[in-house]
N, C-alpha and C positions, 0 to 999 in steps of 0.2 A: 705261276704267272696267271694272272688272269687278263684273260680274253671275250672281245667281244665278236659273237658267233653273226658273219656278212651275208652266207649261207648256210642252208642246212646240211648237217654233217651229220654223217649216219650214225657214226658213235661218239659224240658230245653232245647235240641238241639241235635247236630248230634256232632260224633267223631269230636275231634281234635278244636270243638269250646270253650269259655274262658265264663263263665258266671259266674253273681253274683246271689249270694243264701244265704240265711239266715245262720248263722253259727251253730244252732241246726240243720236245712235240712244237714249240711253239714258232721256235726262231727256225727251225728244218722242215715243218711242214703248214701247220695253219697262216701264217707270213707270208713267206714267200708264195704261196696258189692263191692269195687274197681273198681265204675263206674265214678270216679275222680280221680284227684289230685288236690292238693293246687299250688294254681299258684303263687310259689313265684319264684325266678329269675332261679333257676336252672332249676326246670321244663319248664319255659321259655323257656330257651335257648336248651334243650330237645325239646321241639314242633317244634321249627323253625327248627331245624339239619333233624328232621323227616319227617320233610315238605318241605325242600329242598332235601330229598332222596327221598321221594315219586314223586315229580316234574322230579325228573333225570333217575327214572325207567319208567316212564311213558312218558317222551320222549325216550328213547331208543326203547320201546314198539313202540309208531307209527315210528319211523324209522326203526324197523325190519318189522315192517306190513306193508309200503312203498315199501321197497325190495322185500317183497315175491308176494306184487303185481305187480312188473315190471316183475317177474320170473315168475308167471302165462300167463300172457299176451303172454308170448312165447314159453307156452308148448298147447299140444293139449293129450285129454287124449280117447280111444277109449273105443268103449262099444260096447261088442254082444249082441244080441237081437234075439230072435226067431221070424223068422215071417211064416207067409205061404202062400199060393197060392194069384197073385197080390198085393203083398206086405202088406197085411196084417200080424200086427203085435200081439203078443201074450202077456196081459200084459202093466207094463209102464215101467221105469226106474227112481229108486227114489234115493235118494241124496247118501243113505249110500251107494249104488254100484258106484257112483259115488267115493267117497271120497275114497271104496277099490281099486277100478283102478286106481286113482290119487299114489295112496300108491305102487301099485305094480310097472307100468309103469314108472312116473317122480321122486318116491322115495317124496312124498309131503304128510304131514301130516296133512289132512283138519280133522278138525272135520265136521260130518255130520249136523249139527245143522248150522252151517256158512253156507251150502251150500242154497241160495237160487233160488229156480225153481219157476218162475212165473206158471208154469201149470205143469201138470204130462207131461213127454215125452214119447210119444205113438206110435213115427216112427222116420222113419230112417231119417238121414240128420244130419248136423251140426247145432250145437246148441253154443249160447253164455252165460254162468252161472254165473251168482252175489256168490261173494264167499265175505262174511263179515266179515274183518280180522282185525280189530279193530273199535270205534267207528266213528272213520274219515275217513276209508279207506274201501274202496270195491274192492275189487278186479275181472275181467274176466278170465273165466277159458272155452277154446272151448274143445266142447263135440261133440264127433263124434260116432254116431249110424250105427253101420253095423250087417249085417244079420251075424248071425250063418250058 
C-alpha cells in the first residue's frame, strides 16, 4: 500500500514523502497514530497544492530576507561603552545589546541568535556584523562603539 508520510517516521522517511508499506503496517500502525495517509488521488493532489504553497512561502521568505539585507547595509547602529583611563574599556558588547540598539535606533527587529560576532568586541571603533537572515542570505549590519 502506498502511503503518504503526515510525519516524520524514523524508519520510512521524512514528511511529505510517498512510500510503500505493507498494508497490516499500514491499517495497524501508520493509520490509526495519523503518521499517514493513503495515497490515493485526492490526497495526491493535497500534497502537490501543499508543496506548491510551501515552495511560495519560502520564496517570499528569502525575498524579504534579501530586502532587509539591502536595508541593513545602510543603517549604522551605535553602542555605549564604558571605558576608562587610555581607552580602556570595561567589559565587551554581545549580540543581544546589539540587536536592543538595532530595535531602538533603526526600529529593526533582529533576533539575538542571527547576530553573528566573529570575537567578543572589547573597544571602541566600527565594526562590520554578520546578521543571518535566512539560509541564503547574510546580511552586514555596522556597529559603532563609542565611549559613555
Amino acid at each position: 500500500m502506498k502511503v503518504i508520510l503526515l510525519q516524520d517516521v524514523k524508519s520510512l522517511g521524512k514528511k511529505g514523502e510517498i512510500v510503500e508499506v505493507s498494508d497490516g503496517y499500514a491499517r495497524n500502525f501508520v493509520l490509526p497514530k495519523k503518521l499517514g495517509a493513503e495515497a490515493n488521488s485526492k490526497n495526491m493532489n493535497d500534497l502537490k497544492l501543499q508543496k506548491a504553497n510551501e515552495e511560495k512561502i519560502a520564496k517570499q521568505q528569502l525575498e524579504a530576507a534579501q530586502e532587509l539585507a539591502k536595508v541593513l547595509e545602510t543603517k549604522e547602529v551605535i553602542v555605549k561603552m564604558k571605558s576608562g583611563e587610555g581607552g580602556k574599556t570595561f567589559g565587551s558588547i554581545s549580540s543581544k545589546e546589539i540587536a536592543e540598539e538595532a530595535k531602538k535606533q533603526c526600529d529593526l527587529n533582529l533576533d539575538k541568535k542571527k547576530i553573528q560576532l566573529p570575537e567578543a568586541i572589547k573597544s571602541l571603533g566600527v565594526y562590520e556584523v554578520n546578521v543571518k537572515l535566512h539560509t541564503k542570505v547574510t546580511g552586514k549590519l555596522k556597529v559603532k562603539v563609542v565611549e559613555e
